[in-house]
N, C-alpha and C positions, 0 to 999 in steps of 0.2 A: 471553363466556366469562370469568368472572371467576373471577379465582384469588388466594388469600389470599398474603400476603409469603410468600417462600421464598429460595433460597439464588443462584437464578439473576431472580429480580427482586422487589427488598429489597424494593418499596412495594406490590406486588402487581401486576394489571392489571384494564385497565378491562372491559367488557362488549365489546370487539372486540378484547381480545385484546393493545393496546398496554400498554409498562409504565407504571406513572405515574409512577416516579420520572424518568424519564428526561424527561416533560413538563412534572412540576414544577420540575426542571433549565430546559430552556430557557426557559420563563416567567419565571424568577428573571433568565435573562440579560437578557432583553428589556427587564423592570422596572428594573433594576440599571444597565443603561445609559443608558434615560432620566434614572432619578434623577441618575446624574453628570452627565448632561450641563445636568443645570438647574442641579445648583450650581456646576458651571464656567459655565456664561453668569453666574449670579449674581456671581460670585466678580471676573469678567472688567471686569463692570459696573461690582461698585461698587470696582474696583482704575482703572479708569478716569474716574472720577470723583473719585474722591480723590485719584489727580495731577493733577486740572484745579484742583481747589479748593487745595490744597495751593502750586501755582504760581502761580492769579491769587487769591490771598488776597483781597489790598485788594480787585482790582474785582468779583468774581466772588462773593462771599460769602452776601450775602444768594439771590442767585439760584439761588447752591447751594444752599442751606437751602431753600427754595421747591421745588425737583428733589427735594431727599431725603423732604421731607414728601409729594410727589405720589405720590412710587415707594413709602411706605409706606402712604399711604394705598389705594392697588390691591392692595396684598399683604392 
């Protein structure tokens, strides 16, 4: 039963009757929380890295550079 936008469901509804705004709403939340949550791991990552590197300068340096070229190379 599809019914065009109106005043009591802005995006209309689908052919059962559901609204679709309300679907396209929670779809957004789903998508939305994924997204943050990659770039908080990303963020966490490379904020953890760059205090190791940052601390063991002298010994750790190159192997850092080694780390950062692998992780960009995967991305």
């Amino acid at each position: 039963m599809l019914q065009s936008p109106s005043l009591s469901h802005l995006a209309g509804t689908d052919e059962f009757g559901r609204d679709v705004l309300s679907r396209l709403i929670a779809g957004a939340r789903l998508s939305l929380g994924v997204g943050v949550s990659a770039v908080l791991l990303g963020a966490l990552a490379g904020t953890i890295l760059g205090l190791i590197s940052g601390f063991f300068w002298k010994m750790g340096r190159q192997n850092y550079y080694e780390g950062v070229r692998y992780f960009i190379c995967i991305s």
